[in-house]
DSSP file (Angstrom, degrees, kcal/mol; ACC not computed):
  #  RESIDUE AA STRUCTURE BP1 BP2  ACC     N-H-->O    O-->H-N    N-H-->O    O-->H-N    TCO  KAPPA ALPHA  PHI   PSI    X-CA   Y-CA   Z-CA
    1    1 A X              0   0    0      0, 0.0     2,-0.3     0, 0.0     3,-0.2   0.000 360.0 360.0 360.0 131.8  -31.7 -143.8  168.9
    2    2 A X        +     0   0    0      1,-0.1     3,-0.0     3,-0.1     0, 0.0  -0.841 360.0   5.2-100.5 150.5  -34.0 -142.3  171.7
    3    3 A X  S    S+     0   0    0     -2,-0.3     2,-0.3     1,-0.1    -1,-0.1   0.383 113.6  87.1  88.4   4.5  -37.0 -140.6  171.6
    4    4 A X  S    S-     0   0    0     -3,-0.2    -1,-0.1    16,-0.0     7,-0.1  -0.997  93.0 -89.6-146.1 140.6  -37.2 -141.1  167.5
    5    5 A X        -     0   0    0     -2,-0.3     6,-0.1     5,-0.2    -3,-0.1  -0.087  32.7-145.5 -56.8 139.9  -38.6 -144.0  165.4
    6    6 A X  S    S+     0   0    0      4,-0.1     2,-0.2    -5,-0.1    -1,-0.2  -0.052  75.9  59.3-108.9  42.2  -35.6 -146.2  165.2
    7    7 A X  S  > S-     0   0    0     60,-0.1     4,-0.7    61,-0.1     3,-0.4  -0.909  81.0-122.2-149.4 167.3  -36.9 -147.4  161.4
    8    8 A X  H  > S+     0   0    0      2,-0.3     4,-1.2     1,-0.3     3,-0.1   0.741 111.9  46.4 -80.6 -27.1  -37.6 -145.8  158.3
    9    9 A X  H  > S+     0   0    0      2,-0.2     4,-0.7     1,-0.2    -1,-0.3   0.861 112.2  51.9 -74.8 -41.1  -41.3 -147.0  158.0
   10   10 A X  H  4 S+     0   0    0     -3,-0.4     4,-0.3     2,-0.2    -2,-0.3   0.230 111.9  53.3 -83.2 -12.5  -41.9 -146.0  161.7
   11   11 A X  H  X S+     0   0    0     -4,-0.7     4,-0.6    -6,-0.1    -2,-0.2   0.591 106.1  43.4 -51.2 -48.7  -40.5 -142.7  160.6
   12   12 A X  H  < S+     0   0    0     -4,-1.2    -2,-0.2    -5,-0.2    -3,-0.1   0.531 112.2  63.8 -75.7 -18.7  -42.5 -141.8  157.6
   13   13 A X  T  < S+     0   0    0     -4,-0.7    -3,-0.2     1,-0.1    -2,-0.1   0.862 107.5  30.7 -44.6 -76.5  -45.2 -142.9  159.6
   14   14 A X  T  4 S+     0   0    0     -4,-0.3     4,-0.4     3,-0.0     3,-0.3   0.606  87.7 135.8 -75.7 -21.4  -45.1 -140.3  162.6
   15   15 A X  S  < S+     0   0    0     -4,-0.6    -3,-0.1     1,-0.2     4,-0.1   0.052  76.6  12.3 -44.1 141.7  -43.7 -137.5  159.8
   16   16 A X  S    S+     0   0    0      2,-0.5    -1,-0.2     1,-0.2     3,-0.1   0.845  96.3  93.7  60.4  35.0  -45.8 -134.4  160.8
   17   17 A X  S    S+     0   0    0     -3,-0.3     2,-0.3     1,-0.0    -1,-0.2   0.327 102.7   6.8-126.1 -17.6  -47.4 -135.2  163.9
   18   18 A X  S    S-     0   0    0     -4,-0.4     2,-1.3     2,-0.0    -2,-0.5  -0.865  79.4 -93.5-134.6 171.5  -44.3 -133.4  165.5
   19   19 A X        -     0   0    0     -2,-0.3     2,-0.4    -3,-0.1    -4,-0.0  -0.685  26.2-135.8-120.7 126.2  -41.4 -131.5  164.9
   20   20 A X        -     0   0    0     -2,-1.3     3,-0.1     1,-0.1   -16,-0.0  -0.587  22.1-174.0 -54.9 108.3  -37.6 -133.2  164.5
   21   21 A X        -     0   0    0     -2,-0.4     2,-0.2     1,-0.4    -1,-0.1   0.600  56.8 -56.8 -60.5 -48.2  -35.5 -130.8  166.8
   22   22 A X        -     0   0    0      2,-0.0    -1,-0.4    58,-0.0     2,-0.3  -0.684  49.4-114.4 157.9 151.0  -32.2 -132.4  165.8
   23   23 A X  E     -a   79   0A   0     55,-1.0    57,-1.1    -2,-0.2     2,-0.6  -0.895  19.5-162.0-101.5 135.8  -30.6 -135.6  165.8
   24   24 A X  E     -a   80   0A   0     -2,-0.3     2,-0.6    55,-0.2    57,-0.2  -0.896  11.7-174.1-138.6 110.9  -27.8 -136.5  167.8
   25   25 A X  E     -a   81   0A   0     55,-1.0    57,-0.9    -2,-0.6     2,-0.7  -0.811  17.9-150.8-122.7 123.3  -25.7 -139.5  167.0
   26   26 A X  E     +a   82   0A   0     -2,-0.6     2,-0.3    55,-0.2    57,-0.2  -0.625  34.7 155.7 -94.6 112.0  -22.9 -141.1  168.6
   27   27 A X  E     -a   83   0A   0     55,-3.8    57,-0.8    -2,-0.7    58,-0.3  -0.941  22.2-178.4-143.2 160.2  -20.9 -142.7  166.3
   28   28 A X        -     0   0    0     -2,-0.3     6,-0.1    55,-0.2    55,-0.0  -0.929  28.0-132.1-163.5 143.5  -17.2 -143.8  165.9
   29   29 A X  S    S+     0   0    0     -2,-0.3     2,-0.4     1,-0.1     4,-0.0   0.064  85.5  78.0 -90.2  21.2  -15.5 -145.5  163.0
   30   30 A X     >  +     0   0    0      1,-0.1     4,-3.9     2,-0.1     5,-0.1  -0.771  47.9 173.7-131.2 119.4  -13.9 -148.1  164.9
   31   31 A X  H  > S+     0   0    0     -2,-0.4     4,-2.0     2,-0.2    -1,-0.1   0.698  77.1  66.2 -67.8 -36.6  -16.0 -150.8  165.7
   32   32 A X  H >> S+     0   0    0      2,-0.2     3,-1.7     3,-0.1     4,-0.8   0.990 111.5  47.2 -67.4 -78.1  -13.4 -153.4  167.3
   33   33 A X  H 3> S+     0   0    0      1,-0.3     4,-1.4     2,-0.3     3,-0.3   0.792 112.2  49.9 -28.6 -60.9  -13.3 -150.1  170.3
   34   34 A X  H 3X S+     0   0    0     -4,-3.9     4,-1.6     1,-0.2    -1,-0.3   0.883 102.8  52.7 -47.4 -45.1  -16.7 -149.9  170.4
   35   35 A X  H <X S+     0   0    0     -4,-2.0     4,-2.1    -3,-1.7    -2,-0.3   0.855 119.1  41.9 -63.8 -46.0  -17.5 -153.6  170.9
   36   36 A X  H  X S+     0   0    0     -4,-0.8     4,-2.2    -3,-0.3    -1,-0.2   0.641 106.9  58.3 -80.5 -26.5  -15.0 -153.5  173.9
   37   37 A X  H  X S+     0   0    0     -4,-1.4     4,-1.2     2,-0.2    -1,-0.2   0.907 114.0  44.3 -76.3 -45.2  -16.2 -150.0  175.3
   38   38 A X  H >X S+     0   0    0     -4,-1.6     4,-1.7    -5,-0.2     3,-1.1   0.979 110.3  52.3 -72.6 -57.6  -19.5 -151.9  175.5
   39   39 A X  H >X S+     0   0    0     -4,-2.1     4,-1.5     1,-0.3     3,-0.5   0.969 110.2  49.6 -53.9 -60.3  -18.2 -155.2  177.0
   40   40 A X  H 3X S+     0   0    0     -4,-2.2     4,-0.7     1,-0.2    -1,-0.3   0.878 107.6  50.1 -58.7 -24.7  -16.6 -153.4  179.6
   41   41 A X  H << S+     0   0    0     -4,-1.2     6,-0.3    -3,-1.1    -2,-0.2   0.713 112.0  50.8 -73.0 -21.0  -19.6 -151.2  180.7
   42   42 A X  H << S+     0   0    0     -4,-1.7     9,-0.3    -3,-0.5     8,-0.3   0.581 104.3  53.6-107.5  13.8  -21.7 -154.0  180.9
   43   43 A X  H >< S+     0   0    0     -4,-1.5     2,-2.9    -3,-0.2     3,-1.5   0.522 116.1  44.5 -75.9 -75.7  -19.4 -156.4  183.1
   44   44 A X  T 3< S+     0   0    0     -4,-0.7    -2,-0.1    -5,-0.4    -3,-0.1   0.812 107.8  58.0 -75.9  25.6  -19.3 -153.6  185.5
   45   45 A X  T 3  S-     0   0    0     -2,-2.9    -1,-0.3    -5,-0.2    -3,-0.1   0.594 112.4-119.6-100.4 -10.2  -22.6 -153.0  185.3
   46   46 A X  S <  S+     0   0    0     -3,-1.5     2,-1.6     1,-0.1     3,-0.2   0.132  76.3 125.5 108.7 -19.9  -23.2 -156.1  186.2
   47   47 A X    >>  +     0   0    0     -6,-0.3     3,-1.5    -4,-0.3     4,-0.6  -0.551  27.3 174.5-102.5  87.5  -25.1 -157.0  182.9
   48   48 A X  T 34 S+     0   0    0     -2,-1.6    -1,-0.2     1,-0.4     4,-0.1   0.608  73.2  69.7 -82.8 -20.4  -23.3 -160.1  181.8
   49   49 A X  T 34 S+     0   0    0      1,-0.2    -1,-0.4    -3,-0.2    -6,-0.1   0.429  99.1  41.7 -56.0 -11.5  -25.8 -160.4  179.1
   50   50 A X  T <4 S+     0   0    0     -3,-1.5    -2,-0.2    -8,-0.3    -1,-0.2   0.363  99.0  74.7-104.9 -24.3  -24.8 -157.3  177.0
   51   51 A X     <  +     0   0    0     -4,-0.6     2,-2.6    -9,-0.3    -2,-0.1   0.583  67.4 113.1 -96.3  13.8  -21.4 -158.1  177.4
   52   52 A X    >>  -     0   0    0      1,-0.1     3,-5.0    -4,-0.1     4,-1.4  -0.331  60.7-142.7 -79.9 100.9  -21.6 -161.2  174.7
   53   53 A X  H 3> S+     0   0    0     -2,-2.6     4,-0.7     1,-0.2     5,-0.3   0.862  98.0  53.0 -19.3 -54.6  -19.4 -160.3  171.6
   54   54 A X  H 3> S+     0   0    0      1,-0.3     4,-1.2     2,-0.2    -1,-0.2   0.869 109.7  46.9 -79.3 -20.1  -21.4 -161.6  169.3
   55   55 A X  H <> S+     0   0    0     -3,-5.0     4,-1.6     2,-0.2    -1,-0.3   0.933 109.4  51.0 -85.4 -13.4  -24.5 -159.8  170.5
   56   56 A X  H >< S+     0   0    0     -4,-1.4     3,-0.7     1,-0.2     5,-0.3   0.908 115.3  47.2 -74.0 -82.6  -23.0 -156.3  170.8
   57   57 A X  H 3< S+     0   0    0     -4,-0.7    -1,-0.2     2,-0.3    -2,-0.2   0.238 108.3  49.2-136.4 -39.3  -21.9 -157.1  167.5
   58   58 A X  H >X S+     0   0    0     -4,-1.2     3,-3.8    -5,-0.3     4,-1.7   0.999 113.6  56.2 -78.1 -86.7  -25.7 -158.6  166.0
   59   59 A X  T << S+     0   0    0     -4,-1.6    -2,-0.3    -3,-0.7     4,-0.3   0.553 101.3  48.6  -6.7 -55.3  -26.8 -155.3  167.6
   60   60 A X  T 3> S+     0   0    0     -4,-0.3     4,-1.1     1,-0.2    -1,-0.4   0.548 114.2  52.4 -88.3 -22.0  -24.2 -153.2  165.4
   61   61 A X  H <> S+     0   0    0     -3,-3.8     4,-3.0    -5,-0.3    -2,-0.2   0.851 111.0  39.5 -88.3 -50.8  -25.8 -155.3  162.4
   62   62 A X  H  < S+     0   0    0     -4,-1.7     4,-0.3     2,-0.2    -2,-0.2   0.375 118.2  56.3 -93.6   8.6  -29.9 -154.5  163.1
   63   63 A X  H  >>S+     0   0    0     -5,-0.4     4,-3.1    -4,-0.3     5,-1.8   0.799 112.6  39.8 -87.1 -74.4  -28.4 -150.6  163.9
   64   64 A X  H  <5S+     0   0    0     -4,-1.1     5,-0.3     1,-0.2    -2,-0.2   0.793 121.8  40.9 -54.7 -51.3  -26.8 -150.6  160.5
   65   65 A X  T  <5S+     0   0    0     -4,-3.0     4,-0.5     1,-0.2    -1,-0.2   0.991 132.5  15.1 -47.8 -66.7  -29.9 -152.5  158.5
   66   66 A X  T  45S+     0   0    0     -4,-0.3    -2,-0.2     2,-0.1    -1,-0.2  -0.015 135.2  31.8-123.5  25.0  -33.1 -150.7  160.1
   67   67 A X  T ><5S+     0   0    0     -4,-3.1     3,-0.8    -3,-0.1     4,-0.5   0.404 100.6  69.1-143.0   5.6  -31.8 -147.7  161.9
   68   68 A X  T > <S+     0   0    0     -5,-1.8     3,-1.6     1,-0.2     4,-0.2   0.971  96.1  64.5 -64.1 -55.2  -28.9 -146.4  160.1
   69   69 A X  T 3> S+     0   0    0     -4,-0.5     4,-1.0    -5,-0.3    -1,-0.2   0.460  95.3  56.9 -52.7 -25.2  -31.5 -145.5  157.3
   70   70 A X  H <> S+     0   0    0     -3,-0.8     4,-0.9     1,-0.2    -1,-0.3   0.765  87.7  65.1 -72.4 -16.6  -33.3 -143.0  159.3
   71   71 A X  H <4 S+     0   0    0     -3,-1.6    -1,-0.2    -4,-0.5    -2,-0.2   0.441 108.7  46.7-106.0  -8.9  -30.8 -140.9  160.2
   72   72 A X  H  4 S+     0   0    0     -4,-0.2    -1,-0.2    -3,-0.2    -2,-0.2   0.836  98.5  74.2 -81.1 -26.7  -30.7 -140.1  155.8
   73   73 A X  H  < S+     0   0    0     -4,-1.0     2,-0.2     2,-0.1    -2,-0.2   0.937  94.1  53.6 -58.2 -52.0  -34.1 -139.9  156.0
   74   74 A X  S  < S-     0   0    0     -4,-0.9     5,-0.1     1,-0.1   -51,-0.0  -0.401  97.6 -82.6 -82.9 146.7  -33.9 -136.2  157.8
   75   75 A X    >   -     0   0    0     -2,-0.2     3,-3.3     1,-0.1     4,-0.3  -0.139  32.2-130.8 -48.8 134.4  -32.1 -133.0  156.7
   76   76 A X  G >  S+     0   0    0      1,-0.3     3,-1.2     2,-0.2    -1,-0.1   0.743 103.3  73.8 -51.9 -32.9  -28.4 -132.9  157.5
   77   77 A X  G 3  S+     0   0    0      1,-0.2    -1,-0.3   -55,-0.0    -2,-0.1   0.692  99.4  45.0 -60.3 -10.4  -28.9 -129.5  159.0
   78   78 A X  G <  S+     0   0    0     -3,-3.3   -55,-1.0   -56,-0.1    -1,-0.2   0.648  99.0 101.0-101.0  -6.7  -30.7 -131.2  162.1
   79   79 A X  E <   +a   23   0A   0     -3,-1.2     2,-0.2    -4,-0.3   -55,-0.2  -0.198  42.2 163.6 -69.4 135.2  -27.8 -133.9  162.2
   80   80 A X  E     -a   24   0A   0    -57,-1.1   -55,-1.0    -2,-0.0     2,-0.3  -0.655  19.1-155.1-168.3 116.1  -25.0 -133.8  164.7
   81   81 A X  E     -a   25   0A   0    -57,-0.2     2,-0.2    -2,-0.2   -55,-0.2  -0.690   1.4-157.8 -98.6 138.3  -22.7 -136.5  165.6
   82   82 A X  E     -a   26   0A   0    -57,-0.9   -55,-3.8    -2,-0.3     2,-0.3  -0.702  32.2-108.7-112.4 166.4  -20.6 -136.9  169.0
   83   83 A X  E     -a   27   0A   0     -2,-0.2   -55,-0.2   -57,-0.2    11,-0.1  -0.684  31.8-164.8 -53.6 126.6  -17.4 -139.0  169.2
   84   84 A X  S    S+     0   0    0    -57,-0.8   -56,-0.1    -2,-0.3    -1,-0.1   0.307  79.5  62.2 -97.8   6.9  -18.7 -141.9  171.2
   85   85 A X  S    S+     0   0    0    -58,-0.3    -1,-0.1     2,-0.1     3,-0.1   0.468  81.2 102.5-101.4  -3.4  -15.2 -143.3  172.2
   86   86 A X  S    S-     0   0    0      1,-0.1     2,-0.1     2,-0.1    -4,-0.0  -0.187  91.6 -84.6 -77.8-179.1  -14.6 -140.1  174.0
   87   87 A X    >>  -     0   0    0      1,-0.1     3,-2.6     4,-0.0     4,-1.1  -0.476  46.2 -97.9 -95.6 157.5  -15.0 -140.4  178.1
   88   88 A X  H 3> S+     0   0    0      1,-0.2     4,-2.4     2,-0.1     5,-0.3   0.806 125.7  55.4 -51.8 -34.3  -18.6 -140.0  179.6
   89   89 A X  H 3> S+     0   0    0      2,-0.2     4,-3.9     3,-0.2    -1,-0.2   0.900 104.5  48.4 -18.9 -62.2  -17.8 -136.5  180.3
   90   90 A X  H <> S+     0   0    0     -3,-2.6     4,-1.2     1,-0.3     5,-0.4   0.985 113.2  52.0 -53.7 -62.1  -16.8 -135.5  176.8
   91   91 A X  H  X S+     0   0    0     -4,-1.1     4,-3.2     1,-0.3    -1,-0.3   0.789 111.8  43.4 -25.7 -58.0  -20.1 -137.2  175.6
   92   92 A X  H  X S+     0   0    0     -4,-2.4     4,-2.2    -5,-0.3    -1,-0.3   0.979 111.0  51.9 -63.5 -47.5  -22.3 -135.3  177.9
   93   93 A X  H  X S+     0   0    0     -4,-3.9     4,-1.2    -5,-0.3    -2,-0.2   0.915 114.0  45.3 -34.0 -60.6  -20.7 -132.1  177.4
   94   94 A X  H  X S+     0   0    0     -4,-1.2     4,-0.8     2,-0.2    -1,-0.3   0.838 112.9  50.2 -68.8 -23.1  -21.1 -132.6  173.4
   95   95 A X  H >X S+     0   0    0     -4,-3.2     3,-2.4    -5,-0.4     4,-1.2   0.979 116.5  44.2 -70.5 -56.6  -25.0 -133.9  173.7
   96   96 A X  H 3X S+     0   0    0     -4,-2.2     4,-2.2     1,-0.3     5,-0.4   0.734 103.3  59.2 -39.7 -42.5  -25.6 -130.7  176.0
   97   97 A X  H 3< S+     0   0    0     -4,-1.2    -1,-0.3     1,-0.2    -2,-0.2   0.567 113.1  46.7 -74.2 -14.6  -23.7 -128.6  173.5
   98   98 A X  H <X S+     0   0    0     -3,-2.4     4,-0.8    -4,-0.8    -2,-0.3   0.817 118.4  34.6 -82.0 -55.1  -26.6 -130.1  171.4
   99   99 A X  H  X S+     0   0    0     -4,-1.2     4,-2.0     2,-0.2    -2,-0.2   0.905 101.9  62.3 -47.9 -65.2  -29.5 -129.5  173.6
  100  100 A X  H  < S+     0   0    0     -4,-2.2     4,-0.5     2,-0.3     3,-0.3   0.928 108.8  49.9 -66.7 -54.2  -29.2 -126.4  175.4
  101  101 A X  H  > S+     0   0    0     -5,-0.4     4,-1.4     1,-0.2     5,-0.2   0.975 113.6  44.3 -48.7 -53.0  -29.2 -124.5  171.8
  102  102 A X  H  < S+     0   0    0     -4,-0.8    -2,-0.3     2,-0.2    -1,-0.2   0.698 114.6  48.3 -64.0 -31.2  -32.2 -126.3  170.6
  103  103 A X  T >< S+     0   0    0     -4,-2.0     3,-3.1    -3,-0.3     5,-0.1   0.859 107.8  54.3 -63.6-110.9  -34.0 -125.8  173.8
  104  104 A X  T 3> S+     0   0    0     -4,-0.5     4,-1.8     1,-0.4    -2,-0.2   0.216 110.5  49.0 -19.9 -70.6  -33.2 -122.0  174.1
  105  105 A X  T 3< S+     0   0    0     -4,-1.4    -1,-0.4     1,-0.3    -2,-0.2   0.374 112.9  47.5 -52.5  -7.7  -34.7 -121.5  170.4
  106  106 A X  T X> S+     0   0    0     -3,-3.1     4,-1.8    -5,-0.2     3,-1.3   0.822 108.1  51.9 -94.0 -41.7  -37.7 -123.2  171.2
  107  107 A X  H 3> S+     0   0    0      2,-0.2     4,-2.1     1,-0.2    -2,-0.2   0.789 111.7  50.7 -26.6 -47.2  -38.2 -121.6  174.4
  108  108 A X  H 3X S+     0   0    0     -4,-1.8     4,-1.0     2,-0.3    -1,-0.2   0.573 107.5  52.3 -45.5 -39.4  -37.9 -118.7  172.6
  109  109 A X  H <4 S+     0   0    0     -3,-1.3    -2,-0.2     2,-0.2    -1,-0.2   0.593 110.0  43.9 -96.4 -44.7  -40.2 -119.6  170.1
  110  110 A X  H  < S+     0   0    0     -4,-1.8    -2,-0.3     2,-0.1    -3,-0.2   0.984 101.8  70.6 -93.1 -30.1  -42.8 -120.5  172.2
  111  111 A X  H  <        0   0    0     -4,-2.1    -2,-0.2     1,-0.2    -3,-0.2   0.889 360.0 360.0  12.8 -77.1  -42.1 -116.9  174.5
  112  112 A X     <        0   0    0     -4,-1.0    -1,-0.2     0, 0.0    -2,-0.1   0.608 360.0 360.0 -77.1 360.0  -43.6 -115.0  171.2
């Protein structure tokens, strides 16, 4: 998670020093896909250190313990999940299709 405390203590924490715009989470329910989706962007990224199974995979473990929990913490209405196996296109499209509303009503908001 960017730009939001990526645990539940570090969450209750900052509550009410800002306001949660919406969360936007890229998720997909196969995991074996993912772990490969990953290993291949980091060998041709160069970054032969992300592309060790068993870290992506330890990574997918300390997501599910301490940041999986945050994402209960906030109302579902600010929640919005993209496909993440879809191609970087799709992805961007849907995070924009996320943004650009939420922008536009805060802009808006701060206008009056």
């Amino acid at each position: 998670m960017d730009g939001i405390s990526r645990s539940l203590v570090r969450a209750e924490a900052v509550d009410g020093y800002g306001d949660v715009l919406g969360l936007i989470s890229l998720v997909s329910f196969d995991e074996d896909a993912m772990v490969e989706g990953i290993k291949t962007r980091a060998l041709e990224s160069g970054r032969l250190d992300d592309a060790d199974e068993a870290v992506i995979r330890h990574r997918f473990e300390v997501y599910r313990r301490d940041t999986a929990p945050v994402l209960k913490y906030y109302p579902d209405e600010l929640k919005r999940e993209i496909d993440a196996l879809q191609s970087q296109a799709e992805v961007l499209q849907g995070i924009l299709g996320c943004i650009i509303p939420m922008q536009t009503v805060r802009l808006s908001a701060a206008a009056n």
